[in-house]
C-alpha positions in Angstrom: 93.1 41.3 172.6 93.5 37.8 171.0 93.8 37.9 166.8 92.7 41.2 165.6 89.5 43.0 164.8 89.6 46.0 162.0 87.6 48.6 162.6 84.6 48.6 159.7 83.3 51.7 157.7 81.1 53.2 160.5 79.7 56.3 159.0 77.0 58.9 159.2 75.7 61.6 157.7 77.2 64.9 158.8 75.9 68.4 158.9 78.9 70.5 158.1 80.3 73.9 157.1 78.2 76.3 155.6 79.9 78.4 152.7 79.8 82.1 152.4 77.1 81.9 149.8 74.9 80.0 151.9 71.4 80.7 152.0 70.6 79.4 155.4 69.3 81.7 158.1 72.3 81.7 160.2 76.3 79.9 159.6 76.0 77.1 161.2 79.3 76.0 161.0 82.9 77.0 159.3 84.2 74.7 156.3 87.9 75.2 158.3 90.8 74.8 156.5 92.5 70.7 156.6 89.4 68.8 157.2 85.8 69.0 157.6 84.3 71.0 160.5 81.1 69.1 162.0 78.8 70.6 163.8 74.6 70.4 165.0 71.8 71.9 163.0 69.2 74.0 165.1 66.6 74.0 161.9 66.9 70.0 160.4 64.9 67.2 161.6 65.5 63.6 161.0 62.0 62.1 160.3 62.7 58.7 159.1 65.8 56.5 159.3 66.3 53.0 157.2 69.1 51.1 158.5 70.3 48.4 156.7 73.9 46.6 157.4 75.9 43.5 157.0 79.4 42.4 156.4 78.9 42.9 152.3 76.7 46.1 152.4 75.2 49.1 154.0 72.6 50.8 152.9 70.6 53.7 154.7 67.8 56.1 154.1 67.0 59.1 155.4 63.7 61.7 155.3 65.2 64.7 156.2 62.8 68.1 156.9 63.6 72.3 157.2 61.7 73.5 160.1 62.7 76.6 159.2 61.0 79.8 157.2 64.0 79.8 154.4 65.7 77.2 152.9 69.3 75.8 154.1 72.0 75.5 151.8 75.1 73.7 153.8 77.4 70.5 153.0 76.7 67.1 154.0 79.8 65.5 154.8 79.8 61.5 154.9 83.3 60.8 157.2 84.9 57.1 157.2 86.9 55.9 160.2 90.7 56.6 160.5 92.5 54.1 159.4 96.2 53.8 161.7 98.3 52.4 158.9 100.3 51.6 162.0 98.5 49.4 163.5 96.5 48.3 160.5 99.8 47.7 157.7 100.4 44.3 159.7 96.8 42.8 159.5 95.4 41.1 156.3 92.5 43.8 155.4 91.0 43.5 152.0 89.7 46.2 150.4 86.1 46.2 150.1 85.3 48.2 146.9 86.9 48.2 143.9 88.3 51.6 143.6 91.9 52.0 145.2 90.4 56.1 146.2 86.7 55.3 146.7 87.7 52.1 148.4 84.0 51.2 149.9 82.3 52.3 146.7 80.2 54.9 148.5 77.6 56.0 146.2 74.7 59.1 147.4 71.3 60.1 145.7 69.2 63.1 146.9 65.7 62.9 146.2 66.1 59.7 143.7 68.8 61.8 141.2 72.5 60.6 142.0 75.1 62.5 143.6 78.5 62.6 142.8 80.1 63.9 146.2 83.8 65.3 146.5 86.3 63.1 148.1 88.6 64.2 150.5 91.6 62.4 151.5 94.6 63.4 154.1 97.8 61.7 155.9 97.9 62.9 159.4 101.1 61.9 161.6 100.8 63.2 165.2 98.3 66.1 164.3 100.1 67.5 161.6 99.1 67.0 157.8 101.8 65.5 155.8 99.5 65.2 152.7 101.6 67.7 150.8 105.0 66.0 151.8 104.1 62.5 151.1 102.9 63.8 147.3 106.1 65.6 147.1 108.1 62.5 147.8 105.4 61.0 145.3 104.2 58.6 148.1 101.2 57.5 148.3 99.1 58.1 151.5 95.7 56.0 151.5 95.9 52.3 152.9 93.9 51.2 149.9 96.3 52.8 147.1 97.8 50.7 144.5 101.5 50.3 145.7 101.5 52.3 148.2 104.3 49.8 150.0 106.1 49.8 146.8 106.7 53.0 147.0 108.0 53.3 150.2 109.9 49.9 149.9 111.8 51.6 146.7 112.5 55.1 148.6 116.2 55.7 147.7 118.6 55.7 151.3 118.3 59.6 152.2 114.4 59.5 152.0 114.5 56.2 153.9 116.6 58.2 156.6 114.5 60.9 156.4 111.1 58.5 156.9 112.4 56.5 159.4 113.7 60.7 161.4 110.6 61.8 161.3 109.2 58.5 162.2 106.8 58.4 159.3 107.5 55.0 158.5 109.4 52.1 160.0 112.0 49.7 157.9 113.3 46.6 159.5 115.9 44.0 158.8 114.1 42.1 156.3 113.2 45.2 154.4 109.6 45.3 155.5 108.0 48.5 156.1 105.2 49.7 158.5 103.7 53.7 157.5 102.8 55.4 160.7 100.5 57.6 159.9 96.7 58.2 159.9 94.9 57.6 156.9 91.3 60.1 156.9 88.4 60.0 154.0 85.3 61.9 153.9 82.9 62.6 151.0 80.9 65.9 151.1 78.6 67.5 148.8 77.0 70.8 148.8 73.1 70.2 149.4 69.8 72.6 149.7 67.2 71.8 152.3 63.8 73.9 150.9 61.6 75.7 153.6 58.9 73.4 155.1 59.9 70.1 153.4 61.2 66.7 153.1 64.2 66.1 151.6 65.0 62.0 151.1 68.9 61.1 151.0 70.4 57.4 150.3 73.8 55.8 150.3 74.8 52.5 150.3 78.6 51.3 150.6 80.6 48.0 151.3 82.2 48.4 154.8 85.8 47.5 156.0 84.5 44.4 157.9 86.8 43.2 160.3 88.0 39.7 161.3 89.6 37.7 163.7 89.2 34.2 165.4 86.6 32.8 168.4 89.1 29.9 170.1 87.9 28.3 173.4 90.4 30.9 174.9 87.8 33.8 173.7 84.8 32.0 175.7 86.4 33.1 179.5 84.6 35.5 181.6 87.3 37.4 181.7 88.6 37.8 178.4 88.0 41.1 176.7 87.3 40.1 172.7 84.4 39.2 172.9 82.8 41.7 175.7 82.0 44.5 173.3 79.0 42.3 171.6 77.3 41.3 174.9 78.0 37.4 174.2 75.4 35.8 176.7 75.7 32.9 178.3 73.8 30.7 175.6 75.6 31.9 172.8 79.1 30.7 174.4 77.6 27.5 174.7 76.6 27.2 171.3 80.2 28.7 170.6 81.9 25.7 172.5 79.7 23.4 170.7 80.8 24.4 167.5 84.6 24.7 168.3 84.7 21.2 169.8 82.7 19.8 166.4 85.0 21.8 164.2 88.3 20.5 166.1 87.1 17.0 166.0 86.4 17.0 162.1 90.0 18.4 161.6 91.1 15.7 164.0 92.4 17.6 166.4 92.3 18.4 170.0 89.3 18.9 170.8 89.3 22.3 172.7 91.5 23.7 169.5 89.2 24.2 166.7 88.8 27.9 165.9 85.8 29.8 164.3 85.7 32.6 161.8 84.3 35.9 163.4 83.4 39.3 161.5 82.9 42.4 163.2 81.1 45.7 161.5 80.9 48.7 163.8 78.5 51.7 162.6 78.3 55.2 164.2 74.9 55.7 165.1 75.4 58.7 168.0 76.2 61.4 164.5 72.1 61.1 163.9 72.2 63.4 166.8 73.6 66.1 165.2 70.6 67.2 163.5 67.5 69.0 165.5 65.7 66.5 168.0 65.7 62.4 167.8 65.0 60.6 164.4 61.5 60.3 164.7 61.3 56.6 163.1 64.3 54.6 163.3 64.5 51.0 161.9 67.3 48.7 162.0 67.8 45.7 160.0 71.0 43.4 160.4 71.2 40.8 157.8 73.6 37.8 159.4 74.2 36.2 155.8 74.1 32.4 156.4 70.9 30.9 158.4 73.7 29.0 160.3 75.8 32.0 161.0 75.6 33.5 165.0 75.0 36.9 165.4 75.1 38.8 168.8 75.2 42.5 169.8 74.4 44.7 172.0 71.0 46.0 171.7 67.2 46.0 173.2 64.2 45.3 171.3 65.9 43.1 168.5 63.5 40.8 166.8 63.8 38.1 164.1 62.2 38.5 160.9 63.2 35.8 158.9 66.2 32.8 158.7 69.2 35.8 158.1 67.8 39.0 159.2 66.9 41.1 162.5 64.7 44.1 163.0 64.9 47.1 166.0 62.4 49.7 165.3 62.6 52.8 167.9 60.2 56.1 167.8 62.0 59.4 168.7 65.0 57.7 168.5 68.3 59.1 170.2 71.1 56.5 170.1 73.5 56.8 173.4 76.2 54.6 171.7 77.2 53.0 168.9 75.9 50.0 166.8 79.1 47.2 167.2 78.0 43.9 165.7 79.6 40.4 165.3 78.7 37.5 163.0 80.7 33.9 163.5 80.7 31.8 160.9 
């Protein structure tokens, strides 16, 4: 793949581990130990789902409902991406939020009253949890944290040795290093679903949007960047058309001019975790800037104005993933 493209914040709501003390008829799940366990839910319905995303904001909200006699007390678990600090401790990512833990400021309400959800954060390197050892070596583990290459960068020679043993991080010649492991967030919260009714969650956060560039190289039929986003035929012309005017304003050739592309990815397949399809599902994508592009893979997208796009579905049960791009 030409340039690079970081994987945004694509996240769902979860139905997870019930605790001993649940109420619900049955456990529908374990709360195992090292991460979240995330499972289906026989009783929960998905009535109503609000989709908004761009590259500065998500924001969704969902009318959830108990089918069941008895109400359900589980956890909602909100899971972000892995992050490969191995891959991803050589690109230019900016943190979206503005806490170095909470890093896409992910914020929850039930029923209109805020929620303030537990944060759970882990270093995995080849399956095994190394949360405890990096602490121990006071390391820090999450891509976001403050100084996190500082830390490693000022590792004395035997833990450097050590690192580089276990092949937790890499140091090379110019005293650069590159973490290896897996960086994995959720949030969870403990929630009660009554008997018989609705229950209205929202969350809004600022994804990881990734970026790379759209060159005249990107616009073959057989080039792979751009396949993911179903890049018709029209939209590669309009593509060409602006890189040829932006070369020939920067005088230079004019098949070199490069344009500015920002992906957003969002798992949609988790909705089908709960009981049945989401009985109203509506879509918005907000492209920004009138003169931005935007093109995805979709049916049934309209326009509703000079930024933003609506799909609206009826017992909705989404076979893959929403995978966006915007170029500037």
């Amino acid at each position: 793949m030409g340039g690079w493209r970081a994987r945004a914040c694509a996240v769902a709501l979860l139905l997870v581990a019930a605790p001993p003390r649940a109420l619900a008829n049955d456990s529908t799940a374990t709360l195992g130990a090292g991460g979240l366990v995330l499972t289906k839910s026989a009783d929960i319905v998905l009535d109503r789902e609000d989709l908004y995303v761009s590259t500065k904001e998500i924001r969704v909200h969902y009318e959830f409902r108990n089918t069941s006699a008895k109400d359900i007390a589980t956890t909602v678990a909100f899971p972000l991406p892995d992050i490969d600090l191995s891959y991803y401790s050589e690109v230019p990512i900016t943190r979206p939020g503005s806490d170095p833990v909470n890093f896409v400021d992910f914020t929850v309400s039930v029923d209109g009253k805020a929620v303030v959800p537990i944060l759970e954060a882990r270093a995995l390197h080849n399956g095994e949890d190394i949360t405890d050892y990096l602490t121990s070596k006071n390391l820090k583990f999450s891509f976001f944290a403050d100084g996190l290459n500082d830390a490693l960068l000022k590792a004395d020679p035997a833990l450097r040795k050590e690192l580089t043993a276990r092949h937790i991080a890499e140091y090379d010649e110019y005293d650069n290093v590159y973490p290896q492991w897996i960086d994995r967030t959720a949030f969870h919260w403990d929630q009660v679903f009554p008997a018989g009714k609705a229950t209205t969650v929202e969350h809004r956060y600022k994804p990881v949007a990734g970026q790379f560039y759209v060159s005249k190289y990107s616009l073959g039929p057989n080039d792979d960047e751009l396949k993911p986003y179903c890049v018709d035929d029209s939209t590669r012309q309009a593509l060409w058309k602006r890189i040829k005017e932006r070369s020939t304003k920067g005088g230079e050739e004019p098949d070199d001019g490069l344009l500015t592309a920002t992906a957003v990815d969002y798992i949609l397949t988790t909705a089908n975790n709960w009981h049945g399809p989401i009985g109203k599902f509506r879509l918005t994508i907000d492209k920004g800037d009138p003169q931005n592009l935007l093109t995805l893979c979709i049916d049934g997208i309209k326009k509703t104005g000079p930024t933003t796009f609506v799909v609206e579905a009826d017992n909705y049960a989404p076979a893959s993933d929403l995978r966006f791009l915007i170029i500037k």
